[in-house]
Structure formats: C-alpha cells, structure tokens
KEDREN-51178 format. One record per residue: x, y, z of N, C-alpha, C, O, CB in turn; residue number from 1; residue in one letter. Coordinates in Angstrom, 1 decimal. Atoms other than C-alpha are relative to their C-alpha. Glycine has a CB too. Example, Ala and Ser with C-alpha at 12.3 -4.5 7.8 and 13.67 -1.06 7.14 Angstrom:
! residues 2
- n.x/n.y/n.z/ca.x/ca.y/ca.z/c.x/c.y/c.z/o.x/o.y/o.z/cb.x/cb.y/cb.z/resi/resn
- 0.9/-1.2/0.0/12.3/-4.5/7.8/0.9/1.2/0.0/1.9/1.2/0.7/-1.0/0.0/1.2/1/a
- -0.9/-1.1/0.0/13.7/-1.1/7.1/-0.8/1.1/0.8/-0.3/2.2/0.9/0.4/0.5/-1.4/2/s
END
This chain:
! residues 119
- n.x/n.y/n.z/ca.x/ca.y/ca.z/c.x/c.y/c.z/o.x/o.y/o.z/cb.x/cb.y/cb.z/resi/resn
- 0.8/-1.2/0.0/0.0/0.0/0.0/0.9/1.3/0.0/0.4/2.3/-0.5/-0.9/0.0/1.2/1/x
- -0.9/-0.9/0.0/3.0/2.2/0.5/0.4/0.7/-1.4/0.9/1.8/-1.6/1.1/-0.6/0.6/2/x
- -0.9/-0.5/1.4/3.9/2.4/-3.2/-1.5/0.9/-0.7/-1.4/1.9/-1.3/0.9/-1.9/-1.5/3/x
- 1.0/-0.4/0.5/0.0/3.1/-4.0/-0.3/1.8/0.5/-0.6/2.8/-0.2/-1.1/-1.2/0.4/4/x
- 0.2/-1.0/-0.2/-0.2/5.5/-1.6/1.2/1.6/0.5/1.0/2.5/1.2/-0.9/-0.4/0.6/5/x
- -0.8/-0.6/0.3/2.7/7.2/-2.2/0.2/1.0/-1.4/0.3/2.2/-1.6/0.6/-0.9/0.1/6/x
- -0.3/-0.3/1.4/3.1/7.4/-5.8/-1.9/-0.3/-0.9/-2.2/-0.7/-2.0/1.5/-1.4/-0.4/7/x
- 1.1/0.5/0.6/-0.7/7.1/-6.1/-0.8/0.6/-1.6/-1.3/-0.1/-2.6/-0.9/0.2/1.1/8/x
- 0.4/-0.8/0.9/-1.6/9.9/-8.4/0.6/-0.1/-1.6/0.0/0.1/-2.7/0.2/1.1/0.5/9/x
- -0.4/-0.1/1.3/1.0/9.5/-11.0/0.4/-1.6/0.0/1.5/-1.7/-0.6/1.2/1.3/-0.4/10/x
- 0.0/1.2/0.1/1.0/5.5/-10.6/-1.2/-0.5/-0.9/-1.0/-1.5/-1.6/0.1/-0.5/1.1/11/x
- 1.4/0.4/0.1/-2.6/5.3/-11.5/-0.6/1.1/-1.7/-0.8/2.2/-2.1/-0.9/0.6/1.9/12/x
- 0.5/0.0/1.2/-3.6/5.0/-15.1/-1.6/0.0/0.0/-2.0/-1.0/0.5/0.6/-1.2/-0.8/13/x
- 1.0/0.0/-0.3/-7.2/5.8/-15.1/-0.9/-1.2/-1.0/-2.1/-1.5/-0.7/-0.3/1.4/0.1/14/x
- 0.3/1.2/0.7/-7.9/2.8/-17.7/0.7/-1.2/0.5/0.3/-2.3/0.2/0.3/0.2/-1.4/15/x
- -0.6/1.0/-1.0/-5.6/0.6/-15.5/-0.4/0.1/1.5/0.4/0.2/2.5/1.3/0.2/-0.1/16/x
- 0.7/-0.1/-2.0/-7.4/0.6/-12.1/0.9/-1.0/0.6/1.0/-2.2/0.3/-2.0/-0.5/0.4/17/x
- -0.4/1.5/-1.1/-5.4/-1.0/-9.0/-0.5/0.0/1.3/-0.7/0.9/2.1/1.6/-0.3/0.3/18/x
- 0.3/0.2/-1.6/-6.3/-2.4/-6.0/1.0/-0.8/0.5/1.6/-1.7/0.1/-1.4/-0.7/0.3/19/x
- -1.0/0.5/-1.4/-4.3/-2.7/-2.8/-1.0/-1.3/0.6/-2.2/-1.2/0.8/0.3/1.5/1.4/20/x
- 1.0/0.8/-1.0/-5.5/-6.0/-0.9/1.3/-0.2/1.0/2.5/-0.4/1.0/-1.0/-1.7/-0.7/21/x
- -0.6/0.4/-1.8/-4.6/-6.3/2.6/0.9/-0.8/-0.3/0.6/-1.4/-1.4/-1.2/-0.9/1.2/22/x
- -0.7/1.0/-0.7/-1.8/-8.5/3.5/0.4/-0.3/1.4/1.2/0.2/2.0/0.8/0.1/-0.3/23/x
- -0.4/0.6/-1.1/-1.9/-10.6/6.5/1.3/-0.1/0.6/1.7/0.3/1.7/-0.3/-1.1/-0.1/24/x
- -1.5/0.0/-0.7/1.5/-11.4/6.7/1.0/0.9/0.0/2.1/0.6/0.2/0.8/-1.0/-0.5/25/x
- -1.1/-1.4/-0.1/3.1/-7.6/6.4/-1.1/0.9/1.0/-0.8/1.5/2.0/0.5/1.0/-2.1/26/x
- 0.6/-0.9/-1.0/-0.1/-5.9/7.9/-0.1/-0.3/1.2/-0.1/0.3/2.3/-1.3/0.4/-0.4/27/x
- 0.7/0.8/-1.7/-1.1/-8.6/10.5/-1.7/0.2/-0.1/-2.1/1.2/-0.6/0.8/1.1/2.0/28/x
- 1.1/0.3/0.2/-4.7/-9.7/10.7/-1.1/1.8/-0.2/-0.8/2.9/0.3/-0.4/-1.2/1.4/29/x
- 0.9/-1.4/0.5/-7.7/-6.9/9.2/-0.6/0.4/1.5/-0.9/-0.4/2.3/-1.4/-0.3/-1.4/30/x
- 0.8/-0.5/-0.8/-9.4/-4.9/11.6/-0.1/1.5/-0.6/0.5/2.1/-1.5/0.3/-0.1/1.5/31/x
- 0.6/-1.4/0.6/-11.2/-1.5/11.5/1.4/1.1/0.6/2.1/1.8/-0.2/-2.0/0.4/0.8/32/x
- -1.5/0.0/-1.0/-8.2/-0.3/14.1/1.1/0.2/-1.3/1.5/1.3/-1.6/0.4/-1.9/1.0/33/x
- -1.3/0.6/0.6/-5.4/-1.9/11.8/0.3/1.0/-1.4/1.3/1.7/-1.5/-0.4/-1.7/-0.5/34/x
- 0.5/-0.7/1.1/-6.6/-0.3/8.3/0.0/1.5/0.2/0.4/2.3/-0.7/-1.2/-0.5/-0.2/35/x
- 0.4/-1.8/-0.1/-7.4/3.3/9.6/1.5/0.5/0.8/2.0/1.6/0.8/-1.9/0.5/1.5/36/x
- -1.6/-0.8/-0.3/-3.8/3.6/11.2/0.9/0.0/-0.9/1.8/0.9/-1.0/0.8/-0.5/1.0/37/x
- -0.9/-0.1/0.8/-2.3/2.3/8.6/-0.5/1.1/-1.6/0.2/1.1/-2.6/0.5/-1.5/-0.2/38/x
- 0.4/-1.1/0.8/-4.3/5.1/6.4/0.4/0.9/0.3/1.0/1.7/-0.5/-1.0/0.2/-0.1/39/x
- -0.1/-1.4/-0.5/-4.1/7.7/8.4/1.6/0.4/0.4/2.0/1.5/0.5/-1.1/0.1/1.5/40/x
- -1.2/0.2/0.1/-0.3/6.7/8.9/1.1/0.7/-1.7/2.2/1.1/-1.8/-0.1/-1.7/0.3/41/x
- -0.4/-0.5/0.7/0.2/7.8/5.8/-0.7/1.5/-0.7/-0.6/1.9/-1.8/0.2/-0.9/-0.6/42/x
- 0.6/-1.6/0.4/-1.6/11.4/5.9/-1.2/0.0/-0.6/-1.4/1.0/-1.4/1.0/0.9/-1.0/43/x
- 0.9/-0.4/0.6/-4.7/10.9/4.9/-0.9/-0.2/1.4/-0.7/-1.0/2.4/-0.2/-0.7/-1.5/44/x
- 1.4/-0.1/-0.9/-8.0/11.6/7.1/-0.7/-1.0/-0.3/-1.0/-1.2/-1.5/-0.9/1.2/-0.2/45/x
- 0.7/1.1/0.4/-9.9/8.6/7.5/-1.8/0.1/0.8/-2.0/0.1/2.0/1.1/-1.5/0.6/46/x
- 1.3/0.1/-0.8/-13.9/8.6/8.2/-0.5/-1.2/-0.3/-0.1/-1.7/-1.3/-1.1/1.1/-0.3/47/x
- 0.6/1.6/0.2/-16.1/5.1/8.7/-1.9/0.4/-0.9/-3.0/1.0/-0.6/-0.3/-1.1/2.3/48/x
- 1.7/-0.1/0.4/-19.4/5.1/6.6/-0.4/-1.4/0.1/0.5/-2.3/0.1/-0.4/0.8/-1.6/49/x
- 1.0/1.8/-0.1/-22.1/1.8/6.7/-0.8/0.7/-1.5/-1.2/1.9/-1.5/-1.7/-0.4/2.0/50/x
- 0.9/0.1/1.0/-24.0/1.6/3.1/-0.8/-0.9/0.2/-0.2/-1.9/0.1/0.4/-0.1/-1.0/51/x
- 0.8/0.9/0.3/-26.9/-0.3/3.1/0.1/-0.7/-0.9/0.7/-0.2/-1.9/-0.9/0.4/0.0/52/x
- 0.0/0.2/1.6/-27.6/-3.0/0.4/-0.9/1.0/-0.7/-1.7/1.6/-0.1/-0.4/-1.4/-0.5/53/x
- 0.8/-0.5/0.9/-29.1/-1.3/-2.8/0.8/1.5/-0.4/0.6/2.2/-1.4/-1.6/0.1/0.6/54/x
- -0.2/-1.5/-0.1/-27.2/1.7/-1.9/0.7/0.2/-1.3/1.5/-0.6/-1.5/0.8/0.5/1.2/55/x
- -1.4/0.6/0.8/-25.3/3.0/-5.4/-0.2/1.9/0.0/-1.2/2.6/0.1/0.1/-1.5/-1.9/56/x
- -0.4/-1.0/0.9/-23.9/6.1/-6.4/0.3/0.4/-1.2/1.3/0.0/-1.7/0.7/0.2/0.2/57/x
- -0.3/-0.1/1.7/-24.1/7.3/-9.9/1.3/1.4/-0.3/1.6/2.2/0.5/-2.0/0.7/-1.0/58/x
- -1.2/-0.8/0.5/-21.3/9.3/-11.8/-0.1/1.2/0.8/-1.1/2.0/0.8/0.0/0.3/-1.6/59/x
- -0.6/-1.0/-0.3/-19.6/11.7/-9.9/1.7/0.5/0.3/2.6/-0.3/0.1/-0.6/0.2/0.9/60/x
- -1.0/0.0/0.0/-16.6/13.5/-9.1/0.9/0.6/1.7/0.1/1.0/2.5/0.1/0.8/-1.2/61/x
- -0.2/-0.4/-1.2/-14.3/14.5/-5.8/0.9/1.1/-0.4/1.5/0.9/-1.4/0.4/-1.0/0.9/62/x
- -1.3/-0.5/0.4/-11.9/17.7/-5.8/0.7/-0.2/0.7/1.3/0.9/0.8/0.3/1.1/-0.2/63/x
- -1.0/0.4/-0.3/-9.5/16.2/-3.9/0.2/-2.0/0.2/-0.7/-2.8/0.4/0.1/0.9/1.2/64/x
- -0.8/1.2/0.1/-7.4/12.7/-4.0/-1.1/-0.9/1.1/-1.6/-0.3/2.1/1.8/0.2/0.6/65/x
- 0.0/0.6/-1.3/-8.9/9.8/-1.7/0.2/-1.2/-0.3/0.4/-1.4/-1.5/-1.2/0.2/0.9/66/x
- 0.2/1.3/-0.4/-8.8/6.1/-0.8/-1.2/-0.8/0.2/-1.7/-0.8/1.3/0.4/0.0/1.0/67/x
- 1.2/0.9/-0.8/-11.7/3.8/-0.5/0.0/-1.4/0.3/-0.3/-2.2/-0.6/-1.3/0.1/-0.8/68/x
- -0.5/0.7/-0.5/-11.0/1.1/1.4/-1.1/-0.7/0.6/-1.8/-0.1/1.4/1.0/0.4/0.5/69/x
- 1.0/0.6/-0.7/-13.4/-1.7/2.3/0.2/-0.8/1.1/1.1/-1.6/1.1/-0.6/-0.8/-0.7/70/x
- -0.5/1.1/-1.1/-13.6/-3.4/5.6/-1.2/-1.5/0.1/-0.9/-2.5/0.8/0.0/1.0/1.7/71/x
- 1.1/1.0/0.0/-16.9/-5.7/5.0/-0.8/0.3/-1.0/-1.1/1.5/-1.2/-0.8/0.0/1.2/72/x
- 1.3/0.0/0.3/-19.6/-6.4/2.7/1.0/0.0/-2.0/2.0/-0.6/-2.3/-1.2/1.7/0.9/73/x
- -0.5/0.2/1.3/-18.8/-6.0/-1.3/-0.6/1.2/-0.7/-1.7/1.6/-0.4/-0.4/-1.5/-0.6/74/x
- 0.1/-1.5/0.0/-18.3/-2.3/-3.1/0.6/-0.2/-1.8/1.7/-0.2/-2.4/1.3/1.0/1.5/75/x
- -0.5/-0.2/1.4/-18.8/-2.4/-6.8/0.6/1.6/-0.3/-0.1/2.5/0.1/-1.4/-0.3/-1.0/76/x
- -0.3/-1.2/0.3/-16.5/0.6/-8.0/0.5/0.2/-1.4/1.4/-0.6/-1.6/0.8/0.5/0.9/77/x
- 0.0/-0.3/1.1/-16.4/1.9/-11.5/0.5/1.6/0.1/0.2/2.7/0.6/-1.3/-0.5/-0.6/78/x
- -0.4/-1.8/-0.5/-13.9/4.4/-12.5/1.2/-0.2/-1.5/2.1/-1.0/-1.7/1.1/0.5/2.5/79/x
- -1.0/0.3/1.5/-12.2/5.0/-16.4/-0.8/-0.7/-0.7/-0.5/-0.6/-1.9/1.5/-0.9/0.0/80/x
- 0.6/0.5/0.9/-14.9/2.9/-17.8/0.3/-1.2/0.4/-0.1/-2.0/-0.4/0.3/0.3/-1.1/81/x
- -0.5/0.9/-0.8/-13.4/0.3/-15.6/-0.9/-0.6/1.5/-1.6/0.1/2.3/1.2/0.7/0.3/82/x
- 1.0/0.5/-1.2/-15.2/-2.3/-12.8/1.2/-0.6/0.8/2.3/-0.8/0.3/-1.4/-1.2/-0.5/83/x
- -0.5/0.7/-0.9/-13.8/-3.9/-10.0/-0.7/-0.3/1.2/-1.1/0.8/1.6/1.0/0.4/0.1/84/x
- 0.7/0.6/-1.2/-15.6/-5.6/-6.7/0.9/0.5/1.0/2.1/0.1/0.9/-0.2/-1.7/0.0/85/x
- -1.1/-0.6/-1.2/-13.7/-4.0/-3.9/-0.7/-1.3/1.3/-1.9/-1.5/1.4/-0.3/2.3/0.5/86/x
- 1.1/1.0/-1.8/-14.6/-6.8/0.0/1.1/0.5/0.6/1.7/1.5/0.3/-0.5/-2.3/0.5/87/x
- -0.4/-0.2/-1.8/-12.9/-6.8/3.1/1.7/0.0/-0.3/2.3/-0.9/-1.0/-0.6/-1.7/1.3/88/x
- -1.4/-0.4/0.3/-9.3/-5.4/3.0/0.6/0.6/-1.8/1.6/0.3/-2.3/0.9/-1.3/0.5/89/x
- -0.4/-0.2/1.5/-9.1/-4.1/-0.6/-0.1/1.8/0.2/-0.8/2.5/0.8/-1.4/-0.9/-1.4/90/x
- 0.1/-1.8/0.6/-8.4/-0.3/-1.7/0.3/0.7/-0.6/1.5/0.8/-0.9/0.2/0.7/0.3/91/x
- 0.0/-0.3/1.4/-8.9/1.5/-4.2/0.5/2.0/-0.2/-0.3/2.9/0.2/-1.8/-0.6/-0.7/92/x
- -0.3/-1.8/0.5/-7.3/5.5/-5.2/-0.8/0.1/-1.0/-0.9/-0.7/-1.9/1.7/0.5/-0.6/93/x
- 0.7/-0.6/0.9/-9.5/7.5/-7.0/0.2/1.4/0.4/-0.2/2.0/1.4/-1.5/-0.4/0.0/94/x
- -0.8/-1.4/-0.5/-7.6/10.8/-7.4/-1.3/1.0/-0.7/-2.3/0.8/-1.2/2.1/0.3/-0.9/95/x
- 1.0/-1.6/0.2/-9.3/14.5/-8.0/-0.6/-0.2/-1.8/-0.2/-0.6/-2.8/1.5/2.0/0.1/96/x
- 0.2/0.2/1.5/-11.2/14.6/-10.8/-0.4/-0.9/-0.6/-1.2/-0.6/-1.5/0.9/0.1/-0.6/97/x
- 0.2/1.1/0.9/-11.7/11.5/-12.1/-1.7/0.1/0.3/-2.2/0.7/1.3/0.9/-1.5/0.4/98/x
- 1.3/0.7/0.2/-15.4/10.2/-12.9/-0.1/-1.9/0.5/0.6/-2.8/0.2/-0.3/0.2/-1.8/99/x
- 0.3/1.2/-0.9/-16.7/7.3/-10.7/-1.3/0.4/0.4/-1.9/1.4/0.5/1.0/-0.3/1.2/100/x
- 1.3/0.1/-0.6/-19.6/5.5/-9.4/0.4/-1.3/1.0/1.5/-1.9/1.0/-1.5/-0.3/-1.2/101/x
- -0.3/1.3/-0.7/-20.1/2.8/-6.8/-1.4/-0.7/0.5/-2.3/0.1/0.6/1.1/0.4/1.4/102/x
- 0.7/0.7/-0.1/-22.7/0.3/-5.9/0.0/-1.0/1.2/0.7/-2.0/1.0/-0.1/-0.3/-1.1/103/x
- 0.0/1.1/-0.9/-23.4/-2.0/-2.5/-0.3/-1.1/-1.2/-1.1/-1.0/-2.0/-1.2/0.2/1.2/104/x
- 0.9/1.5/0.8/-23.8/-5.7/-4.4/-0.3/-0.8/1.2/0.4/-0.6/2.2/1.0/-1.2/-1.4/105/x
- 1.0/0.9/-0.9/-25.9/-8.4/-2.3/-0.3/0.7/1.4/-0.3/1.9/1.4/0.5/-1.5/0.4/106/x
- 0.9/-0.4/-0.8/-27.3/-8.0/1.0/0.1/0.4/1.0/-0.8/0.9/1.7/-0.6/-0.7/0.2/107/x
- -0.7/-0.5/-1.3/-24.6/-7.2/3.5/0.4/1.5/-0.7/0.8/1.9/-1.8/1.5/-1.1/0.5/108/x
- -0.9/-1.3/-0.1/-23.9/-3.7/4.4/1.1/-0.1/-0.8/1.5/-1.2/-1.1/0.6/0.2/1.3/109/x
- -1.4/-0.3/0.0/-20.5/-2.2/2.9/0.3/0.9/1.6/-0.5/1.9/1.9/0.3/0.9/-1.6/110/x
- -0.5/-0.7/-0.3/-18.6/-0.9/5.7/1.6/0.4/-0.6/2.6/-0.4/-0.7/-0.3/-0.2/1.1/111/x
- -1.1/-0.6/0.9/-16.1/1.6/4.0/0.6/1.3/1.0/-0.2/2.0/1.6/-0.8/0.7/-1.8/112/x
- -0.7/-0.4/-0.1/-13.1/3.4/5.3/0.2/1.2/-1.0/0.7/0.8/-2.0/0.7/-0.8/0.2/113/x
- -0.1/-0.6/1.1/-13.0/6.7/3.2/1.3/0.7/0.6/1.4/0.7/1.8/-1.3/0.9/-0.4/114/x
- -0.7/-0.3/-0.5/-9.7/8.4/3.2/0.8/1.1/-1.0/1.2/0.9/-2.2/0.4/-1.1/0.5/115/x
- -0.5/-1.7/0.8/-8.4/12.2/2.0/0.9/0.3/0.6/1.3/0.2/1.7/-0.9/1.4/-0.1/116/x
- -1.1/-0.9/-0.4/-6.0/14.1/1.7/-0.2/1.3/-0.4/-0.6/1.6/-1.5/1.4/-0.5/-0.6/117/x
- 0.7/-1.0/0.4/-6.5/17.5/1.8/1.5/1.1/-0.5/2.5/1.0/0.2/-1.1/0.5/1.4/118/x
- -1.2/-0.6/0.2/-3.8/19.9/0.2/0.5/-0.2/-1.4/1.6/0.3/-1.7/0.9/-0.5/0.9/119/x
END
C-alpha cells in the first residue's frame, strides 16, 4: 500500500485501475483499528461510513485525492470505464477529478473506510 499511496496519483492509469488488498503477513490480521492507522499513517484523514444494500452512487466527481478502502460487505466501483468488486481489505485511489460511481452488491452492508488528503 506504501507504493500506491505514495506514488498514487501518477502511478494510477485511469484505464488501468489497481487495487491494494490487505496483507496478513506484512499488515497482521484486518481490523477496522489496523486499516485506519495504517491510512491515516500515511496522511490521509480517514472517516467510517455503513452503506446499506441497494445503496449505489451514480457518476460523480471528488476535488481532492482519496482512498476507498473496504472493511466488510462487497463495493462495486467503477472508475475510467473500468469495474472492479472491492470486500474486506481491498483499496482502491480515485484521485481529483476523475469520474466514478459505486454500488453496494448483495445483502450485506458495505462498511467503507473513506480516506483524503487535503492539500
């Protein structure tokens, strides 16, 4: 996650989407704890939101950089014309600007880790 969120902005091809997934054996087991220090460890502001299922977001944009990082449930995110399923320890940069949407899929909550940097 260091190189992503480091070098996230000019790593990140917006037709090449990547996702960070957790690692057990460098992070040590997921928690909500574990995830938000090691976010906020690297300067960004981390808030917890709960989505219901059904919940989706249609095309929009942010003006500043963030993280969306799932801790439970499954977080369709579309971003470049691009899909990917985000679950539990996955996260995804979606810098300033860009066009994105996102979607709860099945029946569990998403709880999502959102995470900015302001500056």
């Amino acid at each position: 996650m260091l190189e992503l969120l480091s070098n996230a902005r000019a790593a990140l091809n917006i037709s090449d989407m990547q996702v960070e997934h957790w690692n057990p054996e460098i992070d040590g087991p997921l928690s909500e704890d574990a995830l938000r220090q090691k976010l906020s460890g690297h300067g960004y502001d981390v808030t917890r939101y709960v989505y219901p299922p059904g919940t989706h977001f249609s095309d929009h944009t942010h003006e500043i950089d963030k993280l969306d990082a799932v801790l439970s449930g499954r977080f369709r995110m579309t971003l470049g014309g691009q899909s990917v399923v985000l679950q539990a320890g996955d996260c995804l940069f979606v810098p300033r600007g860009a066009v994105h949407s996102a979607e709860v899929l099945g029946e569990e909550p998403v709880v999502s880790l959102d995470a900015t940097r302001s500056g």
